[in-house]
Backbone atoms as SQL, in Angstrom:
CREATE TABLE atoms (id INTEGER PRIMARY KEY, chain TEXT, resi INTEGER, resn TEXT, atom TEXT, x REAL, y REAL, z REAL);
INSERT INTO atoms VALUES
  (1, 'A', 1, 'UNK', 'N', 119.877, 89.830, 112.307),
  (2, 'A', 1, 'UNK', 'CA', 120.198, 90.150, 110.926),
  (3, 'A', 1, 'UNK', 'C', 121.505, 90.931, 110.921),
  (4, 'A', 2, 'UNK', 'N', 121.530, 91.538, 109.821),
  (5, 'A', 2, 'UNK', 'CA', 122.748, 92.100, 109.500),
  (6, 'A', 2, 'UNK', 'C', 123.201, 93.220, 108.354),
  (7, 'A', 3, 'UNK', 'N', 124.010, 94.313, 108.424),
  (8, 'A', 3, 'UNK', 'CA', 123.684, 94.662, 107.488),
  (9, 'A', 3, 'UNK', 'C', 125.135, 94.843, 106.650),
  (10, 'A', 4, 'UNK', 'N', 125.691, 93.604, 106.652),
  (11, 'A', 4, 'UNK', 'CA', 127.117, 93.423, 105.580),
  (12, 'A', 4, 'UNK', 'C', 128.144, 94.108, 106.693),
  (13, 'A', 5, 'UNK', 'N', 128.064, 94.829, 107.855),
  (14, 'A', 5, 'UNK', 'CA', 129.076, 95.018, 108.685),
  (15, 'A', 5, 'UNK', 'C', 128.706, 94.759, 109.795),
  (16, 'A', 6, 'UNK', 'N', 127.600, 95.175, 110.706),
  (17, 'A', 6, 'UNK', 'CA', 127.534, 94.735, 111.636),
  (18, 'A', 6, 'UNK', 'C', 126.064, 94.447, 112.012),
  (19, 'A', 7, 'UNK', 'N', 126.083, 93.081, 112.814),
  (20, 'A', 7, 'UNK', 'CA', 124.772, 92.487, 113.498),
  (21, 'A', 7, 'UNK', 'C', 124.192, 93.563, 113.984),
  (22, 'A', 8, 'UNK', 'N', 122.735, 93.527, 114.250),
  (23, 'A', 8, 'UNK', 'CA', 121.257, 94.201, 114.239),
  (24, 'A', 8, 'UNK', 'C', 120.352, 92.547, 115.172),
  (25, 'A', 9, 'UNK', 'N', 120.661, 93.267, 116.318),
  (26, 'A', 9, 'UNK', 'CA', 119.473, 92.693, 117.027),
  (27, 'A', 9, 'UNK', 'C', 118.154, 93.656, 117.649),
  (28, 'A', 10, 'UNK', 'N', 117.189, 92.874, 118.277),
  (29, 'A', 10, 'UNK', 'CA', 116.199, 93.472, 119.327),
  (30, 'A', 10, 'UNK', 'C', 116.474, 92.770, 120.299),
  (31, 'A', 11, 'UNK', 'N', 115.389, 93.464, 121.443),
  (32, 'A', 11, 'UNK', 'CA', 115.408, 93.172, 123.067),
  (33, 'A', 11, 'UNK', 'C', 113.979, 92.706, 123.391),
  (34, 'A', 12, 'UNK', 'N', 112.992, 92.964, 122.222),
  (35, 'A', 12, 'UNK', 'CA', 112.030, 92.953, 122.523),
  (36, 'A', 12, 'UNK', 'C', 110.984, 93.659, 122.540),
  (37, 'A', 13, 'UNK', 'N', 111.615, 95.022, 122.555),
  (38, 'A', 13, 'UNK', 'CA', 111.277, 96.489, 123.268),
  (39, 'A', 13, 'UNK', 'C', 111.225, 97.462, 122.048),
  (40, 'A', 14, 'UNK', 'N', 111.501, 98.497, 121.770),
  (41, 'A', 14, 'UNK', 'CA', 111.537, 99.680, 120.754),
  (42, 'A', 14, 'UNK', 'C', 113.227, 99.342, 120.095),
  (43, 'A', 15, 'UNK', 'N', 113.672, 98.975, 120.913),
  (44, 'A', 15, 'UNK', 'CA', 114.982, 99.071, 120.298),
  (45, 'A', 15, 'UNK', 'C', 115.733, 97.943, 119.730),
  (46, 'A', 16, 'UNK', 'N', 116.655, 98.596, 118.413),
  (47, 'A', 16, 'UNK', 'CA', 117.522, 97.459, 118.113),
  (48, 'A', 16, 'UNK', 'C', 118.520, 97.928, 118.244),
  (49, 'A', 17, 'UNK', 'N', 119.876, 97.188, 118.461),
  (50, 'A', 17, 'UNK', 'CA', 121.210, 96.666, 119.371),
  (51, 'A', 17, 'UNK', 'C', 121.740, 96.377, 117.699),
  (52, 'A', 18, 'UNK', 'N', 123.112, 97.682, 117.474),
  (53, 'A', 18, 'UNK', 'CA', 124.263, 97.361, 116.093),
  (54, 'A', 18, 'UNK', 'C', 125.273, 96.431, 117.118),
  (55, 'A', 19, 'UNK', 'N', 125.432, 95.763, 116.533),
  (56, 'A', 19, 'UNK', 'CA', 127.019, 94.860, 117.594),
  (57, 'A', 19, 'UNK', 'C', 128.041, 94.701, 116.363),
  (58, 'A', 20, 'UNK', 'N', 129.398, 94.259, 116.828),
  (59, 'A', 20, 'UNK', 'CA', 130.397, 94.413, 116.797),
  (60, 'A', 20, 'UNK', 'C', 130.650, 93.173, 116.021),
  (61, 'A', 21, 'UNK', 'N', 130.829, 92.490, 114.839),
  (62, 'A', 21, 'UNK', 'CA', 130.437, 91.383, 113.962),
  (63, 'A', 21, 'UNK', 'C', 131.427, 89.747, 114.556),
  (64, 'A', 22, 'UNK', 'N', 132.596, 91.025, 115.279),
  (65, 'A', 22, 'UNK', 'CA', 133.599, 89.659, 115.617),
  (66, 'A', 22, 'UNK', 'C', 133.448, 89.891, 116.748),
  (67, 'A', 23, 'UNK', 'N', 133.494, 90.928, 118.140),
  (68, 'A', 23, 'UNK', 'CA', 133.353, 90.572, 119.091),
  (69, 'A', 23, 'UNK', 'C', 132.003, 90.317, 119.678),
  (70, 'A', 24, 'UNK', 'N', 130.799, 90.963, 119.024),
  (71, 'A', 24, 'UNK', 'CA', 129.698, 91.037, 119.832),
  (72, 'A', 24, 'UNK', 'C', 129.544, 91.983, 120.429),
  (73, 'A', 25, 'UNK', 'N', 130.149, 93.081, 120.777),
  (74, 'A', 25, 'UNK', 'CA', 130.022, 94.227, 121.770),
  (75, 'A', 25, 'UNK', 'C', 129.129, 95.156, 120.663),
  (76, 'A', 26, 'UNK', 'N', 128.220, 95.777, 121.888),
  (77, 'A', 26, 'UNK', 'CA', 127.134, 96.603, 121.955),
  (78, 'A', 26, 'UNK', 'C', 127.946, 97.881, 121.288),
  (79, 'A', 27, 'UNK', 'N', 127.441, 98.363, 119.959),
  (80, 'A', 27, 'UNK', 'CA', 128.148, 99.596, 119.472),
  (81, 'A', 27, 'UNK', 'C', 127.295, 101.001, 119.546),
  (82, 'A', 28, 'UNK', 'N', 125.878, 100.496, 119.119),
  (83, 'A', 28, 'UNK', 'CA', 125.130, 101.887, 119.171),
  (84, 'A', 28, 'UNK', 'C', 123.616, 101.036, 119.421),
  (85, 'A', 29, 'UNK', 'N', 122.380, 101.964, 119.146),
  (86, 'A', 29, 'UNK', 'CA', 121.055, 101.359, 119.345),
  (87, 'A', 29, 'UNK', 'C', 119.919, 102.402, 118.255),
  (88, 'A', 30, 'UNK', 'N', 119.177, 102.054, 117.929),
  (89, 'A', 30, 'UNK', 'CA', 118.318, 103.034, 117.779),
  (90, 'A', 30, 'UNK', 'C', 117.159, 102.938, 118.165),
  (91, 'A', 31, 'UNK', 'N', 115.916, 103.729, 118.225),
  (92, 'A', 31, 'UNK', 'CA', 114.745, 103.187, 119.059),
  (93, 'A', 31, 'UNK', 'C', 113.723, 103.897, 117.792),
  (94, 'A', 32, 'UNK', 'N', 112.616, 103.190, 117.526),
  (95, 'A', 32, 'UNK', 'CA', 112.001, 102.964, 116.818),
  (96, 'A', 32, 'UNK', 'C', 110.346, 103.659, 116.795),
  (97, 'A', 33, 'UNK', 'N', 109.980, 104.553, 116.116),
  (98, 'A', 33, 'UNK', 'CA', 108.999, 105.527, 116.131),
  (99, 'A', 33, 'UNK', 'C', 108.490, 105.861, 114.906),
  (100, 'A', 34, 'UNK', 'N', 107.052, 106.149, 115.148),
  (101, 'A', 34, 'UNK', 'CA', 105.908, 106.674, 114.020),
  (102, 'A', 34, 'UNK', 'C', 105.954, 108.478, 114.235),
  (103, 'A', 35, 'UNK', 'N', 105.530, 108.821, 113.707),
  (104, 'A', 35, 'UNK', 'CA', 105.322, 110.103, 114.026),
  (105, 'A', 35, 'UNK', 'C', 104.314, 110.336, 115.060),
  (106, 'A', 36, 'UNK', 'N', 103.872, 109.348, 115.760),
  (107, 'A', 36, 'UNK', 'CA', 102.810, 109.168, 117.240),
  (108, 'A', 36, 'UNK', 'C', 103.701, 108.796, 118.163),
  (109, 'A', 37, 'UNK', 'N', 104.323, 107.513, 117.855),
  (110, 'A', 37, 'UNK', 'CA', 104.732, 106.739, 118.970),
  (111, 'A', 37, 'UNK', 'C', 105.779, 105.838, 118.947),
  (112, 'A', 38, 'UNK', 'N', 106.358, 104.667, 119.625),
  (113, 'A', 38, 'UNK', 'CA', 107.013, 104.077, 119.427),
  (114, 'A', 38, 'UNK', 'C', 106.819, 103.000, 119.337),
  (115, 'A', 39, 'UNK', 'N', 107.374, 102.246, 118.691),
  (116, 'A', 39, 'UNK', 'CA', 106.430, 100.732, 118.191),
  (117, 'A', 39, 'UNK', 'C', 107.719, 99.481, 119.066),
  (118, 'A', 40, 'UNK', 'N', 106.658, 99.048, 120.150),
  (119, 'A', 40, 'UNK', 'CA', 107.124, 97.994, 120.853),
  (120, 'A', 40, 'UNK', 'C', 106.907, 96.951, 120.483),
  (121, 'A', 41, 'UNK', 'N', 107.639, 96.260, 121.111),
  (122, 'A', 41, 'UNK', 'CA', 107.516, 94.593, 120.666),
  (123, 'A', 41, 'UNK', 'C', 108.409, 93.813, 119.237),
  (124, 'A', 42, 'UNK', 'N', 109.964, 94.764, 118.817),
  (125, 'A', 42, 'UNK', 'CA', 110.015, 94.012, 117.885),
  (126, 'A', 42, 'UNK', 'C', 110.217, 92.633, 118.097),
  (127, 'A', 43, 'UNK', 'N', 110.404, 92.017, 116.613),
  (128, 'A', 43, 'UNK', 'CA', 111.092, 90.708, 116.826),
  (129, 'A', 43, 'UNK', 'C', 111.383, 90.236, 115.877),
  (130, 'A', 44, 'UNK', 'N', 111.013, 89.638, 114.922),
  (131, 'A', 44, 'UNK', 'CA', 112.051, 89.454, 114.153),
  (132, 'A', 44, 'UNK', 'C', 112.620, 90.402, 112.972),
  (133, 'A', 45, 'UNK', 'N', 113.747, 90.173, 112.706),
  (134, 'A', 45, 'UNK', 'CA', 114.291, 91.647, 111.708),
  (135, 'A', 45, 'UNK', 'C', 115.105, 91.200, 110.680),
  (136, 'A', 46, 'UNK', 'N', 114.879, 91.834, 109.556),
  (137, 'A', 46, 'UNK', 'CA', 115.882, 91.464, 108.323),
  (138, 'A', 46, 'UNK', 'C', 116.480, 92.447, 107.853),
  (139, 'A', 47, 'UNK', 'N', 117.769, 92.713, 107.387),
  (140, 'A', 47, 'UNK', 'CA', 118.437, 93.904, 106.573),
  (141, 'A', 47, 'UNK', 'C', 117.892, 93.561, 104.948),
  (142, 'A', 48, 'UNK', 'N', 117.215, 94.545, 104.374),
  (143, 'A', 48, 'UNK', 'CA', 116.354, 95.006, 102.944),
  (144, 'A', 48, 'UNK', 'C', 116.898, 95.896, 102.095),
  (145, 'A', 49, 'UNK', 'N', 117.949, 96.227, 101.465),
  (146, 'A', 49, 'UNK', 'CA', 118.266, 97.086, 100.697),
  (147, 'A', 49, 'UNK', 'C', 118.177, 98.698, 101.220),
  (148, 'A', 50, 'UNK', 'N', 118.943, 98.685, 102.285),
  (149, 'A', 50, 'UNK', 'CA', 119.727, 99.448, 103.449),
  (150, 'A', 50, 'UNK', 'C', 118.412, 100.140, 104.158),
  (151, 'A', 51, 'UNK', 'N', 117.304, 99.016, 104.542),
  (152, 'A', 51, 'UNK', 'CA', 116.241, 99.346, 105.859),
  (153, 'A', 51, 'UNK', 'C', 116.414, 98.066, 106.224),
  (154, 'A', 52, 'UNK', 'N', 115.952, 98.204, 107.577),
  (155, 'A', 52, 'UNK', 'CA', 115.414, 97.019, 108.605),
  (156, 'A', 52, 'UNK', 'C', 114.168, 96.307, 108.730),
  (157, 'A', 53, 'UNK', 'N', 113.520, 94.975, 107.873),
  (158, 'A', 53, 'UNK', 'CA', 112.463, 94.997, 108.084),
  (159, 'A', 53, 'UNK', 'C', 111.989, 94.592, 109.121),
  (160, 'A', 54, 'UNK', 'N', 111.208, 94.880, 110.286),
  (161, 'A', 54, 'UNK', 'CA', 110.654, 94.038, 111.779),
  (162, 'A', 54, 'UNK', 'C', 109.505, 93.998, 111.398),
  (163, 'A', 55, 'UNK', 'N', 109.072, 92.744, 112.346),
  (164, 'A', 55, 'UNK', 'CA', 107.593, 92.309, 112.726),
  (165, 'A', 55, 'UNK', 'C', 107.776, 92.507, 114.296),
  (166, 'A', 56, 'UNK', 'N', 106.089, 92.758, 114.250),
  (167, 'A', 56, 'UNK', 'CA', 105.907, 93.164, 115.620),
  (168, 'A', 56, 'UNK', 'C', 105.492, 92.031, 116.467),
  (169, 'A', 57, 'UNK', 'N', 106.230, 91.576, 117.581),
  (170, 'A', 57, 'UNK', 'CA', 105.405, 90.146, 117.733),
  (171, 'A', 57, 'UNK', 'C', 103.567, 90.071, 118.063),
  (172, 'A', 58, 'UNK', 'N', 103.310, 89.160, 117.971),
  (173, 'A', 58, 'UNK', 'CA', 102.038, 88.496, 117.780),
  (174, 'A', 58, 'UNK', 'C', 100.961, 89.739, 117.327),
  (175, 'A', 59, 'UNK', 'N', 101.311, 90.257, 115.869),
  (176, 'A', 59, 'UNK', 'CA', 101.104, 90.833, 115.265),
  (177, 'A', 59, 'UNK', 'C', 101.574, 90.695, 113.481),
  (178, 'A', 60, 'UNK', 'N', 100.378, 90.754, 112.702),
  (179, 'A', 60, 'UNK', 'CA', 100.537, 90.681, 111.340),
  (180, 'A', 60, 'UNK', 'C', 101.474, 91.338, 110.491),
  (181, 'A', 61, 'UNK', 'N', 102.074, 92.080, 110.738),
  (182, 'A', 61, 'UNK', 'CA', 102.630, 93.559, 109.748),
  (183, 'A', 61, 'UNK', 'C', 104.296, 93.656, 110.290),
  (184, 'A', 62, 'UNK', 'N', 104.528, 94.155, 108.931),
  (185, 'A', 62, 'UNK', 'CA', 105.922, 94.601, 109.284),
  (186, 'A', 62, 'UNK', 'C', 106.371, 95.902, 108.807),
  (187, 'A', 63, 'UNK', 'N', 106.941, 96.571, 110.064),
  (188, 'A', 63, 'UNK', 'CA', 107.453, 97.588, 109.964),
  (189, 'A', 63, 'UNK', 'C', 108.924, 97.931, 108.450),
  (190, 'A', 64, 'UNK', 'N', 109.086, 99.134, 107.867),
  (191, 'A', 64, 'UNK', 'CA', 110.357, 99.861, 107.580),
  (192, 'A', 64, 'UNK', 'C', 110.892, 99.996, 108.420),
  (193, 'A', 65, 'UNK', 'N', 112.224, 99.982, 108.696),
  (194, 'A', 65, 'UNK', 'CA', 112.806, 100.924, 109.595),
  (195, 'A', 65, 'UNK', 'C', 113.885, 101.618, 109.027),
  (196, 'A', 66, 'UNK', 'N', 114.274, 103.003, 108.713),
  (197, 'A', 66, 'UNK', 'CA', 115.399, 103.783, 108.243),
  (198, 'A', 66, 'UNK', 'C', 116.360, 103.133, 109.769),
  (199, 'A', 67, 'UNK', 'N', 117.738, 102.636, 109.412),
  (200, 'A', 67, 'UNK', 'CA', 118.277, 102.081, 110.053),
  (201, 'A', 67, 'UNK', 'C', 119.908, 103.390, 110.706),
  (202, 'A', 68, 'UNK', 'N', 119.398, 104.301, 110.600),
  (203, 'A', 68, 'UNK', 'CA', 119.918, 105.563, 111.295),
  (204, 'A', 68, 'UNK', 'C', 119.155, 106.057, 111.957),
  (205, 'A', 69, 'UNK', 'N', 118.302, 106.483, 112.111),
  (206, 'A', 69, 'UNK', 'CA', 117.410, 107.108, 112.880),
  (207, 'A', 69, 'UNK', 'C', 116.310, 106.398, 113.594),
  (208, 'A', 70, 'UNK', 'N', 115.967, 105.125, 112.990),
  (209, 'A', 70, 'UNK', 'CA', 114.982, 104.160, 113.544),
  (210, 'A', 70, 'UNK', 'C', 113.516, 104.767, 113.122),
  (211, 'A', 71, 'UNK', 'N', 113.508, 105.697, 112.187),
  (212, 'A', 71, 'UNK', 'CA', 111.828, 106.075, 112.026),
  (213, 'A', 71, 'UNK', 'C', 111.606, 105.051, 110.953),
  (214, 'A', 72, 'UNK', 'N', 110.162, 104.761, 111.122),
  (215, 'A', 72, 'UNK', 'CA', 109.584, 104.120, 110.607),
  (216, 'A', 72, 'UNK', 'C', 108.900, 104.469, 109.245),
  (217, 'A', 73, 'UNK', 'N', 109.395, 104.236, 108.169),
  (218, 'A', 73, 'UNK', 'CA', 108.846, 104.773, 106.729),
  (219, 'A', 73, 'UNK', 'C', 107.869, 104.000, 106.063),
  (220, 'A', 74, 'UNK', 'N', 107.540, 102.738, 106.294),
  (221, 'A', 74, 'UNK', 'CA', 106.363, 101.756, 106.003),
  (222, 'A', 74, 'UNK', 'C', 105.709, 101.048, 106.654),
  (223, 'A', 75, 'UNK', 'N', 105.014, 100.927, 106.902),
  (224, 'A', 75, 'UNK', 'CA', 103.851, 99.426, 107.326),
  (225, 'A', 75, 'UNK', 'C', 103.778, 98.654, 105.923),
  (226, 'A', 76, 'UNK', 'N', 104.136, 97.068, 106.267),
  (227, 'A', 76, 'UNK', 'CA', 102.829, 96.530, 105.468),
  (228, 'A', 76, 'UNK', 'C', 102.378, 95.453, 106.226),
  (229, 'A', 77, 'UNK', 'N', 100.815, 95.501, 105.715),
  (230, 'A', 77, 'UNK', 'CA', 99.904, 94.527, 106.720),
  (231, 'A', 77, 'UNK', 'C', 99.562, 93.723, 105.736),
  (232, 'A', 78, 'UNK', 'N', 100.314, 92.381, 106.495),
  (233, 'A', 78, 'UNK', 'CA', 99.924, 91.070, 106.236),
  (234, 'A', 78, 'UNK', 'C', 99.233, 90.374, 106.443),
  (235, 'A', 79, 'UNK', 'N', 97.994, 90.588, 107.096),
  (236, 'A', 79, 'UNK', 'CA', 97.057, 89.682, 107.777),
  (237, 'A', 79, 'UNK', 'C', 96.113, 88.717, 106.752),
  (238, 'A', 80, 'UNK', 'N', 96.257, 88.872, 105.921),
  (239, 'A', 80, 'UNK', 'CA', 95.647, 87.834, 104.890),
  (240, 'A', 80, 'UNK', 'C', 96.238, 86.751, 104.946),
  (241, 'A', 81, 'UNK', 'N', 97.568, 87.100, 104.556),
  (242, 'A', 81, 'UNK', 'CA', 98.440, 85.933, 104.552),
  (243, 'A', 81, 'UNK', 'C', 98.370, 84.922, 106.301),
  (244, 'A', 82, 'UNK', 'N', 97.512, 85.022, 106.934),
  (245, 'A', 82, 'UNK', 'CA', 97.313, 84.231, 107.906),
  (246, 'A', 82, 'UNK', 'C', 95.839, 83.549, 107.428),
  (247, 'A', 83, 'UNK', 'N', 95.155, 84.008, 106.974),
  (248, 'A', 83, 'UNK', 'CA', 94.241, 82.968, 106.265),
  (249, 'A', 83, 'UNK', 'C', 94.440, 82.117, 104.957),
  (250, 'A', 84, 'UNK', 'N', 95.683, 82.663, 104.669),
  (251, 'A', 84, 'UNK', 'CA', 95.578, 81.802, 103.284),
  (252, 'A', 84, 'UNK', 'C', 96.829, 80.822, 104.228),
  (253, 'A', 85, 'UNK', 'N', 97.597, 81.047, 104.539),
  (254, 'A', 85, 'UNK', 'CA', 98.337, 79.696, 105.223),
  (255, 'A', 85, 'UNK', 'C', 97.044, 78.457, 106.290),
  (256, 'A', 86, 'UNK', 'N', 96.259, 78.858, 106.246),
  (257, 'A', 86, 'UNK', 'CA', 94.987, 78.166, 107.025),
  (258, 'A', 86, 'UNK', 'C', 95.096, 77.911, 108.460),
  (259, 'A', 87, 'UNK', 'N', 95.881, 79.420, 108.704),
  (260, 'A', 87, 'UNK', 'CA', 95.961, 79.224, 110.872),
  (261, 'A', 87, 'UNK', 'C', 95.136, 80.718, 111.129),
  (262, 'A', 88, 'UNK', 'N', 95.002, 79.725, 112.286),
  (263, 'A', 88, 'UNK', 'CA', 93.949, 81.125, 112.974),
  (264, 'A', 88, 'UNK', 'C', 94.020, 80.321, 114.587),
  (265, 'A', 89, 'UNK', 'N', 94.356, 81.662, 115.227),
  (266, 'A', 89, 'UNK', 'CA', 94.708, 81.752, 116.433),
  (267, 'A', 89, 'UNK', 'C', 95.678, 83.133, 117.252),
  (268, 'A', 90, 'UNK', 'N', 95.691, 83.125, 117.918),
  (269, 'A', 90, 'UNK', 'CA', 96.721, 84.031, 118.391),
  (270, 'A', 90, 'UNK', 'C', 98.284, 83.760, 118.246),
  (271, 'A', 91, 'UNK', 'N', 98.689, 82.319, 118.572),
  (272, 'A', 91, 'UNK', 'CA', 99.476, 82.127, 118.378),
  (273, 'A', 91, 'UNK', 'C', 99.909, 81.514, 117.090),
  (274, 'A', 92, 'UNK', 'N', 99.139, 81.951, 115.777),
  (275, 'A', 92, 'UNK', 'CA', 99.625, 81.277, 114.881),
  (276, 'A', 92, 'UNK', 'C', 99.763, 83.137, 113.912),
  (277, 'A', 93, 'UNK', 'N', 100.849, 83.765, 114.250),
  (278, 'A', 93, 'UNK', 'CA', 100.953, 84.862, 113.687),
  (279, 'A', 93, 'UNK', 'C', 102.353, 84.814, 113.065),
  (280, 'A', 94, 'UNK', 'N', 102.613, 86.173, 111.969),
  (281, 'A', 94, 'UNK', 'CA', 103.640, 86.525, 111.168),
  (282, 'A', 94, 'UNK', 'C', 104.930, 86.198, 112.303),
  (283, 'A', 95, 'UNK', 'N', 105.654, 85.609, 111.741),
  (284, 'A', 95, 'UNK', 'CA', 107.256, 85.403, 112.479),
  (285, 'A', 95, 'UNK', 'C', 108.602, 84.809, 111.886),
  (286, 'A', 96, 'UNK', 'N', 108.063, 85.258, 110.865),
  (287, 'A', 96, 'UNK', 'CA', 109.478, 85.002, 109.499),
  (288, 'A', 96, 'UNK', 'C', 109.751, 85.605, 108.697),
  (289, 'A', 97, 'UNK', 'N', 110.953, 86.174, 108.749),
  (290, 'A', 97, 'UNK', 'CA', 111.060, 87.055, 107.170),
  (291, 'A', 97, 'UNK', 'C', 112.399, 86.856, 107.103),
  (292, 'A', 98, 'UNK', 'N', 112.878, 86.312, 105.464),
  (293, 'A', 98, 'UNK', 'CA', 113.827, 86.106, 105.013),
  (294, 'A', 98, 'UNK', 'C', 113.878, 86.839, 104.037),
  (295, 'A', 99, 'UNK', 'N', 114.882, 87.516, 102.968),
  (296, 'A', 99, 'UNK', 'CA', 115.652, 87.808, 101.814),
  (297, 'A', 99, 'UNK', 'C', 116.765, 87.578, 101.166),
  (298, 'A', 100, 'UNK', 'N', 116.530, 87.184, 99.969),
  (299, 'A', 100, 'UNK', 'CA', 117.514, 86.822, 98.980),
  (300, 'A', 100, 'UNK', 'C', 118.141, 87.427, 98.499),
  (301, 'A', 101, 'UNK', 'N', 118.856, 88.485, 98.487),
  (302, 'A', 101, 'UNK', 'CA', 119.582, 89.388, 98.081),
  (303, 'A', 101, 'UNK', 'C', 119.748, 88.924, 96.704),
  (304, 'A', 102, 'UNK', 'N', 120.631, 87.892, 96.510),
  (305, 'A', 102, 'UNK', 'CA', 121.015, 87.689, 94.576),
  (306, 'A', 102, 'UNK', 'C', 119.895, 87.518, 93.973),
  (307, 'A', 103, 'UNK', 'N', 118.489, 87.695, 94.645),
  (308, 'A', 103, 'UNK', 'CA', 117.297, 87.606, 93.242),
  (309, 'A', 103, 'UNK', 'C', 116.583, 88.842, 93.688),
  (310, 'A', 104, 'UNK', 'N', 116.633, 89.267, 94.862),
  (311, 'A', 104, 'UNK', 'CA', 115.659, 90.179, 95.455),
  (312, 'A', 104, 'UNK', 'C', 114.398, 90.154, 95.364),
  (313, 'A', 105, 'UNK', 'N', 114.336, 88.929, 96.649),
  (314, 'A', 105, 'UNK', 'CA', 112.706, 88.267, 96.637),
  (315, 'A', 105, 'UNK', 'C', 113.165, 88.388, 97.897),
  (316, 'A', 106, 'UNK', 'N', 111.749, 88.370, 98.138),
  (317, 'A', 106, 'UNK', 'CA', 111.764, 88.995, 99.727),
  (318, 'A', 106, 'UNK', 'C', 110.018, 87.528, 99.810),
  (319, 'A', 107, 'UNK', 'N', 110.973, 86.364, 100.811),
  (320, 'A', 107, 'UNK', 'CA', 109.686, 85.680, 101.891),
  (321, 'A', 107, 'UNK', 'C', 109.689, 85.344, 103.454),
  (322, 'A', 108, 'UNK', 'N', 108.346, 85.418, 103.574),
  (323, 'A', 108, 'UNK', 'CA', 107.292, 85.103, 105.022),
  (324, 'A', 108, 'UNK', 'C', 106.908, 84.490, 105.643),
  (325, 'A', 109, 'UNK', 'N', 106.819, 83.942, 106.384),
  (326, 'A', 109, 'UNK', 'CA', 105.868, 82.805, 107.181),
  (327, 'A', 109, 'UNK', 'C', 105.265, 82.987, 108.504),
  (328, 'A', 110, 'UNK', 'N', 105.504, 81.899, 109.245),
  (329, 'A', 110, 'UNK', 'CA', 104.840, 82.435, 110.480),
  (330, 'A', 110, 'UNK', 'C', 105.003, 81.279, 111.295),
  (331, 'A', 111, 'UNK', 'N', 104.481, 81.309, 112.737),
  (332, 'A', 111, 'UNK', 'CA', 104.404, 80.128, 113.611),
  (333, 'A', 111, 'UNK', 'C', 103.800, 79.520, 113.274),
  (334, 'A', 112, 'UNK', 'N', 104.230, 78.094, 113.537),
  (335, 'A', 112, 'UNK', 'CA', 103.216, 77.007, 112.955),
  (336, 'A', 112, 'UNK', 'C', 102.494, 76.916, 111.829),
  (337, 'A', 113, 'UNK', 'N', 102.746, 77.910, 110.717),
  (338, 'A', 113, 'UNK', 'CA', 102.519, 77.854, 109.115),
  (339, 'A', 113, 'UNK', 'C', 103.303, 76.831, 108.595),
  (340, 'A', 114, 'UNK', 'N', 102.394, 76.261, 107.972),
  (341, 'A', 114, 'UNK', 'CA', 103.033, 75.014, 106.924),
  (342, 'A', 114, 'UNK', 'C', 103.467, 75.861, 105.798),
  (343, 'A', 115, 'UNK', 'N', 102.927, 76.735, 105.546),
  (344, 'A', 115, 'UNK', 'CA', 103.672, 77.707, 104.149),
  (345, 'A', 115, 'UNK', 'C', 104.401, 78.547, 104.185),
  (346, 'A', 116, 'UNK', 'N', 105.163, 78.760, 103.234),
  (347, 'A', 116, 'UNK', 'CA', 106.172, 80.016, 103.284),
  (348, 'A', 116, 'UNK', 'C', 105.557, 80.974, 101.793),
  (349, 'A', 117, 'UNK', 'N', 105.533, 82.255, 102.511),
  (350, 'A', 117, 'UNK', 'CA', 104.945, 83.199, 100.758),
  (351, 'A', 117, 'UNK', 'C', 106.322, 83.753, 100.382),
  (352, 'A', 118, 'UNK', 'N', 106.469, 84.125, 99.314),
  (353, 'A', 118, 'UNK', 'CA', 107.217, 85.199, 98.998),
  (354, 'A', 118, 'UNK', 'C', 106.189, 86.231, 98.093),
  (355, 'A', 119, 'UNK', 'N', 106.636, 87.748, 98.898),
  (356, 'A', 119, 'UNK', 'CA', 105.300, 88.740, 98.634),
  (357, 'A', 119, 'UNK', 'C', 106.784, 89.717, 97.917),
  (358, 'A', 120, 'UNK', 'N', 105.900, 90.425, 97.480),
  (359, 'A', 120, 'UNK', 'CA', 106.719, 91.754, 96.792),
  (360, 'A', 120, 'UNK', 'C', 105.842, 93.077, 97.674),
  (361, 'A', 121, 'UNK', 'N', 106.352, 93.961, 98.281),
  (362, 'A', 121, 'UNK', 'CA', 106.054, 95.467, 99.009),
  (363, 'A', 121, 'UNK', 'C', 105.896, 96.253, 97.983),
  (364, 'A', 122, 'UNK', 'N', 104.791, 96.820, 97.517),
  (365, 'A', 122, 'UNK', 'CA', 104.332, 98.260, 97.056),
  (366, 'A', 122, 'UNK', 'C', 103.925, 99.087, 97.380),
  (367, 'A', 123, 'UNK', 'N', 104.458, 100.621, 97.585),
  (368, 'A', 123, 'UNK', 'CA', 104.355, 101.407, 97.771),
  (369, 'A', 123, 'UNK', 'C', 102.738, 101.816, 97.728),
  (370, 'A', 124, 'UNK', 'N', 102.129, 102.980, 98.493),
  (371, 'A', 124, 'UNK', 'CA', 100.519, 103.012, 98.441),
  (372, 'A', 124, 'UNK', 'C', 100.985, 104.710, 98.457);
């Protein structure tokens, strides 16, 4: 992803990788934490109206991420939305997230989902 200046990757791991938009070079990182712990496994990530959203792989939910500091300001758990797409398995989990910026719709999917949702995040 991206956030209008520079690419936002993961490794896999706690951390995501700012790079350099034209060369690619590694500029800074941040590493990613609850007020417990650190949440491994990202993977996929979207820039949201200046947060990072990740999913955790083979896992339902997607993290906030404040994209300075890397703390984590939301969960939301999606795991419904794996029964209503009609997969069930391990490998049929959350692994898509796109946003539209000019409408500000924010959608989901997953491996091997024939559907795509678009959900709206509310605050709890």
């Amino acid at each position: 992803t991206n956030d209008g200046n520079k690419l936002i990757k993961t490794d896999g791991t706690e951390r995501m990788w700012f790079l350099d938009a034209v060369t690619l070079n590694e500029i800074s990182f941040i590493e990613t934490y609850t007020n417990k712990r650190k949440a491994e496994k990202l993977n996929e990530l979207e820039y949201v109206n200046g947060k990072i959203y990740a999913n955790i792989w083979q896992q339902n939910s997607i993290l906030i991420v404040n994209p300075v500091n890397g703390a984590i300001e939301g969960i939301a758990n999606l795991k419904g939305l794996q029964e209503k797409a009609n997969q069930k398995g391990d490998a049929n989990v959350l692994n898509g997230i796109a946003y539209d910026k000019e409408n500000d719709r924010l959608f989901v999917t997953g491996k091997k989902w024939p559907k795509v949702f678009e959900i709206e995040l509310v605050k709890k």
